[in-house]
GUMARFI-611322 format. One line per 3 residues: number of its first residue (from 1); for each residue x, y, z of N, C-alpha, C, CB. Coordinates in nm, 2 decimals, padded with zeros to 4 digits. Glycine has a CB too. Layout:
% GUMARFI-611322
NUM> X Y Z X Y Z X Y Z X Y Z  ...
This chain:
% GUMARFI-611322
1> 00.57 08.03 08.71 00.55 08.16 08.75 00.40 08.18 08.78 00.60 08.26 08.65  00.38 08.21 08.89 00.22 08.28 08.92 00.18 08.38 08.84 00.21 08.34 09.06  00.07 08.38 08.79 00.01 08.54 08.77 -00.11 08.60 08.92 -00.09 08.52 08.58
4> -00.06 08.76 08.89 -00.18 08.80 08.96 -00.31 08.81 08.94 -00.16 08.89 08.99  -00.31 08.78 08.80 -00.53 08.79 08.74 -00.48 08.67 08.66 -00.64 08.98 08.58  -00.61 08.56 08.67 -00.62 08.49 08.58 -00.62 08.49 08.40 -00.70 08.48 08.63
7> -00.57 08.45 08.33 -00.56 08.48 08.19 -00.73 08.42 08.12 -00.39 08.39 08.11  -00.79 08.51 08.06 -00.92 08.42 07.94 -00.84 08.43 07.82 -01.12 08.52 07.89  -00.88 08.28 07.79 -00.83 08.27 07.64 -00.91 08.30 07.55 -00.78 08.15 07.59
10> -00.87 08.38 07.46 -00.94 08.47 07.32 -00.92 08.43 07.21 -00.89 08.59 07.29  -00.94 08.46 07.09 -00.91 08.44 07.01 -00.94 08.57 06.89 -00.96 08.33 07.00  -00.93 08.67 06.94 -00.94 08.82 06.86 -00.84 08.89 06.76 -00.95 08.94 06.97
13> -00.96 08.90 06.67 -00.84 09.01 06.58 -00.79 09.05 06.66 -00.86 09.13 06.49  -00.74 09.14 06.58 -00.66 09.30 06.62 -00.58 09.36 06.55 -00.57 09.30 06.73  -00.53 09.46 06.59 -00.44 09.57 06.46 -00.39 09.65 06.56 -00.54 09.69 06.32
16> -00.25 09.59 06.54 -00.15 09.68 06.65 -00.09 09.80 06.56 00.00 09.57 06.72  -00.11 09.91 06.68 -00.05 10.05 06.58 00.06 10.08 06.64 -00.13 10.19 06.57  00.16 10.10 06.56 00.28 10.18 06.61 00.28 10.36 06.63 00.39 10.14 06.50
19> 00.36 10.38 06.70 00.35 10.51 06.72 00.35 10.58 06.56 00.46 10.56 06.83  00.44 10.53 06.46 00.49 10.65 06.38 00.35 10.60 06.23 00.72 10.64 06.32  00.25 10.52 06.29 00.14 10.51 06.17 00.13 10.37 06.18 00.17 10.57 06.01
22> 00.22 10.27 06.15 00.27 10.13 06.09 00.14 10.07 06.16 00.44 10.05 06.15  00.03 09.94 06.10 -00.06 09.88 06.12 00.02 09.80 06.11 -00.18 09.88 06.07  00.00 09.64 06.19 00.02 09.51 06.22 -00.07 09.44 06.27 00.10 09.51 06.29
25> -00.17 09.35 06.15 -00.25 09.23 06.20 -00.19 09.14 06.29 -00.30 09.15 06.09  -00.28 09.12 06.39 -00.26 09.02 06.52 -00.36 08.98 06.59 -00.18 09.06 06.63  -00.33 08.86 06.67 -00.47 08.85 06.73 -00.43 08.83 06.87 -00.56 08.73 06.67
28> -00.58 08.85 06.94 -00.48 08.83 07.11 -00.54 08.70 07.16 -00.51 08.98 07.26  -00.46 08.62 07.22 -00.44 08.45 07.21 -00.50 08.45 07.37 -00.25 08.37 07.18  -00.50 08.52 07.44 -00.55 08.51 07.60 -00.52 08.69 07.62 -00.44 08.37 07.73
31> -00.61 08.73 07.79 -00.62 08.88 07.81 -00.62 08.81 07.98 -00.77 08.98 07.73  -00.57 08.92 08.08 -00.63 08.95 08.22 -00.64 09.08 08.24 -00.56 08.91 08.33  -00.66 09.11 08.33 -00.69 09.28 08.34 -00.57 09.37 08.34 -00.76 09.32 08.49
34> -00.41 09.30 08.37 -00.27 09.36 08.36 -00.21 09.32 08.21 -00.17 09.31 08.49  -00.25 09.24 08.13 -00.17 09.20 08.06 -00.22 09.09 07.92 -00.07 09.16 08.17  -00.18 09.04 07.84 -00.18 08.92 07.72 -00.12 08.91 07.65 -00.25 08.89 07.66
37> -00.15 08.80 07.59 -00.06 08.71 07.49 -00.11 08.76 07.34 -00.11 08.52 07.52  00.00 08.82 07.32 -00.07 08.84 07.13 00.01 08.74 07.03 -00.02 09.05 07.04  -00.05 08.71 06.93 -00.02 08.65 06.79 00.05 08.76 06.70 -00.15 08.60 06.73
40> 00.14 08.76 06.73 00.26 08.87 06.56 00.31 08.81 06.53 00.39 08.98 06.55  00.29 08.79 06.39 00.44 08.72 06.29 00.58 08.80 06.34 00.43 08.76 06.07  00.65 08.64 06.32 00.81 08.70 06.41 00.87 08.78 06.33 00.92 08.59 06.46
43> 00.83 08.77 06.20 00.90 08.91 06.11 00.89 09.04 06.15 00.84 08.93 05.96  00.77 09.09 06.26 00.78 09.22 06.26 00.84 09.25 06.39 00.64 09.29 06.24  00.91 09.35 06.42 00.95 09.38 06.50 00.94 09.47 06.55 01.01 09.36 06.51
46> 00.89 09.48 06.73 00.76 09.51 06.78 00.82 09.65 06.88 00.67 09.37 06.87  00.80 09.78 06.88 00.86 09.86 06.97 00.86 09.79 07.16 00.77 10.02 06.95  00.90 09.90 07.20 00.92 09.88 07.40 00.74 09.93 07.41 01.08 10.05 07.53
49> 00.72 10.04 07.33 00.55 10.02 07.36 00.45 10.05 07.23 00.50 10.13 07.48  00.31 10.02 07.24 00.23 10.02 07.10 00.10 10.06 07.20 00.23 09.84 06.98  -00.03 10.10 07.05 -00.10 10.08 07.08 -00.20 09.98 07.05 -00.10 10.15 07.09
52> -00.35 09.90 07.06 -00.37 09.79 07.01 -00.52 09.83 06.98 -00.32 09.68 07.11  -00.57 09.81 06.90 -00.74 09.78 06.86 -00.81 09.64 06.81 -00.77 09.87 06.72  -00.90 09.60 06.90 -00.96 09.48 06.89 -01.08 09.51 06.78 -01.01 09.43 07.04
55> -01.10 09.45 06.66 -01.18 09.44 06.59 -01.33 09.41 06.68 -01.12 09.34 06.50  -01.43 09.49 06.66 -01.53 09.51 06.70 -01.59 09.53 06.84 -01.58 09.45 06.65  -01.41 09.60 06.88 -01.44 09.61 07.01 -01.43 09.78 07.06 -01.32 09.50 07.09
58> -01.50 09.81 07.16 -01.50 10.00 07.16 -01.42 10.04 07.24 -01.63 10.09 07.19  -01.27 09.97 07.23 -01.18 10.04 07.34 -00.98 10.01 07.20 -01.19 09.91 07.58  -00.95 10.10 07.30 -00.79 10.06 07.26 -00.69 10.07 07.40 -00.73 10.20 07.13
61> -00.60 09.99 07.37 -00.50 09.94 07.45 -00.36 10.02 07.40 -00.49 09.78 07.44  -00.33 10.09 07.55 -00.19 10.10 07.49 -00.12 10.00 07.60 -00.13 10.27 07.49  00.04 09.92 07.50 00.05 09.82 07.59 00.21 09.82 07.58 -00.05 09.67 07.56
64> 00.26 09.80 07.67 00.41 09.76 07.68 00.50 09.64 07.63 00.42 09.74 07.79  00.58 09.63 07.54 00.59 09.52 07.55 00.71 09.45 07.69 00.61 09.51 07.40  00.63 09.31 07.69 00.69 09.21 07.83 00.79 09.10 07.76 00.53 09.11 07.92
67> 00.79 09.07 07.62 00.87 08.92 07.59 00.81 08.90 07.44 00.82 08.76 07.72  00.93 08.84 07.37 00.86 08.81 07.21 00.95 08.68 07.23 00.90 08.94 07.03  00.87 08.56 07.18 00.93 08.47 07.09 00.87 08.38 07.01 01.00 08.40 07.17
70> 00.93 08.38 06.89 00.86 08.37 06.79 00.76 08.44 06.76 00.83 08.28 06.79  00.64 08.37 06.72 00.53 08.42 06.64 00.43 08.47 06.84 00.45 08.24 06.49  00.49 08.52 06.92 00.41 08.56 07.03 00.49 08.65 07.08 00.36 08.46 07.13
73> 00.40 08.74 07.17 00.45 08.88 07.25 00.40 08.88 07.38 00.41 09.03 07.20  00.44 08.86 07.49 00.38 08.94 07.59 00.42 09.04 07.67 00.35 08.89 07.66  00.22 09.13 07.66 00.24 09.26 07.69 00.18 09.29 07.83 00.18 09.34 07.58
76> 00.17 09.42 07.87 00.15 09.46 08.02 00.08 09.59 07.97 00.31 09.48 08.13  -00.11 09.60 08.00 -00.18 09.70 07.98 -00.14 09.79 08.04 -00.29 09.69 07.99  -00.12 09.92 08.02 -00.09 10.07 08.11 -00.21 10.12 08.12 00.01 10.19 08.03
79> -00.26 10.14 07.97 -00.43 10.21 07.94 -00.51 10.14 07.84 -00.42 10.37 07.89  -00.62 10.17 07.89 -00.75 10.18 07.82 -00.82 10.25 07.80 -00.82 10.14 07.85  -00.86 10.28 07.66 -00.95 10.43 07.65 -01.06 10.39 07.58 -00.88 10.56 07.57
82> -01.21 10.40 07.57 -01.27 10.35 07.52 -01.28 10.48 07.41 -01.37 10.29 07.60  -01.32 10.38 07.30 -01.37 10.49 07.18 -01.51 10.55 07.13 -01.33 10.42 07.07  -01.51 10.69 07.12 -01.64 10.72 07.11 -01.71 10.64 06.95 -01.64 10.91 07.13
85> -01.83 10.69 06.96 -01.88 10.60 06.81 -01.87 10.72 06.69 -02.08 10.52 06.81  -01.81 10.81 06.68 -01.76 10.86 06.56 -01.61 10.79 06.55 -01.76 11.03 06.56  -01.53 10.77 06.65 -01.40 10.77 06.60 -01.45 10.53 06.57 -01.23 10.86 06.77
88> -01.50 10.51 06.63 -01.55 10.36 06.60 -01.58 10.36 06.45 -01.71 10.31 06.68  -01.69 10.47 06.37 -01.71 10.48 06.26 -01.60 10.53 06.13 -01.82 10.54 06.28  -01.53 10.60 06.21 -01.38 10.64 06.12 -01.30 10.54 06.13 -01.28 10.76 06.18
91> -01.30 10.42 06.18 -01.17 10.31 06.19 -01.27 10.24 06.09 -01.13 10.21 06.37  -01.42 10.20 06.12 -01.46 10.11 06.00 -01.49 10.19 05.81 -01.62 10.02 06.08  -01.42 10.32 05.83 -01.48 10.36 05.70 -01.29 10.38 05.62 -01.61 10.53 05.72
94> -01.24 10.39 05.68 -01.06 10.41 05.65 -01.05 10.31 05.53 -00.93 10.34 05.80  -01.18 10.23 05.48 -01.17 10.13 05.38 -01.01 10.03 05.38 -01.19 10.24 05.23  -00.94 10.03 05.45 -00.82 09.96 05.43 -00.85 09.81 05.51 -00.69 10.04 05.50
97> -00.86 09.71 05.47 -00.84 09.53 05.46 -00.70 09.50 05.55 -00.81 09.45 05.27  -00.70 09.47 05.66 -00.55 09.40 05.70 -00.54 09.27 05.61 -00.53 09.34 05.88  -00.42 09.18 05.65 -00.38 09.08 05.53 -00.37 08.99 05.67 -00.22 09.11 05.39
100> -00.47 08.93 05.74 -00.49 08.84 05.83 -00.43 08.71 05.79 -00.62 08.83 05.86  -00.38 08.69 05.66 -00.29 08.53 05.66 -00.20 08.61 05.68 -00.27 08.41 05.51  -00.13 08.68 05.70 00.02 08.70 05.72 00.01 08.68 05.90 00.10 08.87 05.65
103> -00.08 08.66 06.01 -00.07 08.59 06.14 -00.03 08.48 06.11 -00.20 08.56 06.22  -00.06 08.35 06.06 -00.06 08.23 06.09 -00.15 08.13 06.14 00.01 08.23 06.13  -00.16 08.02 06.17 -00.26 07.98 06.25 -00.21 07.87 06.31 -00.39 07.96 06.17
106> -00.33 07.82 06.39 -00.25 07.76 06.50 -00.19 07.66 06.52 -00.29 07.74 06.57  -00.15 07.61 06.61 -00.04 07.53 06.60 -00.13 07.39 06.68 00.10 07.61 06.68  -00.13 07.26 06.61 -00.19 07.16 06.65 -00.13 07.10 06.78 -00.18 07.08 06.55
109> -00.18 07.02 06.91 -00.12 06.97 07.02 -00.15 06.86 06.99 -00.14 07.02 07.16
């Protein structure tokens, strides 16, 4: 299958939010400007749509989901909103730790 934007591979946190509150450590494994590859443990199971925050990054994603298998998802960006630096400073003061071993890591070739 072709893509229309090239994919960069990443290697970023992240903390996917569900609409009703639910946090989910992940990381996103590649990005293009429509779409990427995230890292979820296959235990969680992921709505039709979320939204997504990149650890030290000043925007959020809301994203669709495109395909899960296994421990991966792919999603399709709708929006981007960048975040002002009070609500930047309210995400890093919420004092709450994700549990980043429950991702996994990677897988040797």
């Amino acid at each position: 299958m072709t893509r229309r934007e090239e994919r960069v591979p990443t290697n970023w946190i992240a903390m996917i939010r569900l609409f009703d509150g639910t946090e989910i450590p992940c990381t996103v494994k590649d990005i293009s400007k429509s779409g990427a590859r995230l890292g979820v443990p296959g235990t969680w199971d992921l709505p039709p749509s979320f939204m997504l925050k990149v650890v030290g990054r000043d925007f959020v994603l809301r994203l669709t989901l495109a395909w899960r298998r296994g421990n991966y998802a792919g999603v399709r960006i709708d929006r981007i909103a960048k975040l002002t630096a009070t609500e930047e400073k309210a995400e890093s003061a919420n004092g709450q730790r994700p549990d980043y071993q429950s991702i996994g890591s990677r897988s040797r070739r």
